[in-house]
C-alpha positions in Angstrom: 19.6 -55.5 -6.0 21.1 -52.1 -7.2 17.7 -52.0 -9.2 15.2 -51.8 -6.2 17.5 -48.5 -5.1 17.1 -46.2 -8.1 15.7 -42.6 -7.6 13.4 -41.2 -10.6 13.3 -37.9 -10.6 10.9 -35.7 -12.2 11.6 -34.9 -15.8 12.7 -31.2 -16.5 10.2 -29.8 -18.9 7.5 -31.0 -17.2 4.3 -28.6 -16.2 6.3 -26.1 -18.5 4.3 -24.1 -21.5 5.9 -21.5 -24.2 4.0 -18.8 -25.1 4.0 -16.6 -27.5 6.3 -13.3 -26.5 5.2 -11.0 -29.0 1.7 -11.2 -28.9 0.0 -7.9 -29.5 -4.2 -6.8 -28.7 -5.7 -5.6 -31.2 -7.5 -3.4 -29.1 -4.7 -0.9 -28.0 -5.3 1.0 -25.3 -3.2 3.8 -23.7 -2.3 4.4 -20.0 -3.4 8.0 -20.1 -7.0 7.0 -21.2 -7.6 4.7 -18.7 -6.3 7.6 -16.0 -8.7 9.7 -17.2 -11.6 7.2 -17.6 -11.0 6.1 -14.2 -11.6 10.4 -13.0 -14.5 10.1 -15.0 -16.1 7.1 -13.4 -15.0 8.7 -9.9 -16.6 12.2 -10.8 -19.7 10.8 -11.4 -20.1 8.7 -8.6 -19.2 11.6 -6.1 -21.2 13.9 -8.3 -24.6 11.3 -7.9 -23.5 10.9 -4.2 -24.2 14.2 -3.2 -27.3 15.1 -5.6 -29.3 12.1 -4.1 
């Protein structure tokens, strides 16, 4: 009778994936560069806004 009263409860490594914390691009890419492609792409747009 204590059998039909048990609670299972979910196991504790379940849904849970490691990954690799070192992983490193091998496209490296600074901040600044993106900063300043991102003035770029935002003078040209304002630049072909008011030409036409």
């Amino acid at each position: 009778m204590a059998d039909d009263q048990r609670i299972s409860l979910p196991s504790s490594q379940g849904g849970l994936v490691r990954y690799y914390d070192e992983y490193k691009s091998k496209i490296q890419i600074k901040p600044a560069h993106v900063i300043v492609l991102a003035v770029v792409v935002i003078a040209i747009e304002v630049f072909l806004h008011a030409t036409g």
